[in-house]
C-alpha positions in Angstrom: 0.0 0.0 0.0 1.5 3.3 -0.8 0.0 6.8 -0.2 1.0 10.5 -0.8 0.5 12.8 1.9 1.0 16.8 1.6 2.7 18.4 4.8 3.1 21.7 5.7 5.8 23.4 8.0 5.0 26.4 9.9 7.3 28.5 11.8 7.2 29.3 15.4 4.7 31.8 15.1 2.1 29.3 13.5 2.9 30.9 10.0 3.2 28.3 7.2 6.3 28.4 5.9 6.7 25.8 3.0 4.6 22.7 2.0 6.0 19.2 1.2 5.0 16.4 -0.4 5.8 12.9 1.4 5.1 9.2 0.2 4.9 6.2 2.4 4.8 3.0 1.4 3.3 0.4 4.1 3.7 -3.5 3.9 3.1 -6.3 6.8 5.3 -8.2 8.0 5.3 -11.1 10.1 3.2 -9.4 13.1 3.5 -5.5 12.9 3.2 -2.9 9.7 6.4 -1.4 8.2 6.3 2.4 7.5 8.8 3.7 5.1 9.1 7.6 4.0 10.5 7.7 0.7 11.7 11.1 0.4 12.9 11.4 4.3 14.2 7.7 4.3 12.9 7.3 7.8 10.7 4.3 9.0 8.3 3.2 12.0 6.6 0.2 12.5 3.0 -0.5 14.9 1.0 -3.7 15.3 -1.7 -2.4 12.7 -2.1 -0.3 9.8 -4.1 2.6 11.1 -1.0 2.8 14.0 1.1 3.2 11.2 -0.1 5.5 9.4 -0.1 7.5 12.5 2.9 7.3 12.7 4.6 8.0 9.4 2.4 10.7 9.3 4.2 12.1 12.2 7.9 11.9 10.5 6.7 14.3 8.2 4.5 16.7 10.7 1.2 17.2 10.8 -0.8 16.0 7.4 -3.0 18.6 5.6 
């Protein structure tokens, strides 16, 4: 399963600063999902899909 998600950064007055977008690629293995950012080369794993995408979601920063 793969999936595109658009971030935004903002600064430290809340002001949005630049927008990225990310793709994650999910697969299962063995007992626990895999998370893998493509363009950030980070990773996560949970014991179900919806964890993980929670997760990846959070390498990037909050999804918009």
């Amino acid at each position: 399963m793969q999936e595109t998600v658009v971030v935004t950064h903002t600064d430290n007055r809340g002001i949005p600063d630049y927008t990225v977008k990310l793709t994650f690629s999910y697969q299962q293995e063995s007992e626990h999902w895999v998370g893998v950012c493509a363009e950030l080369g980070t990773s996560a794993f949970a014991e179900t899909r919806e964890r993980m995408q929670n997760r990846t979601a959070g390498c990037g920063g909050a999804a918009t």
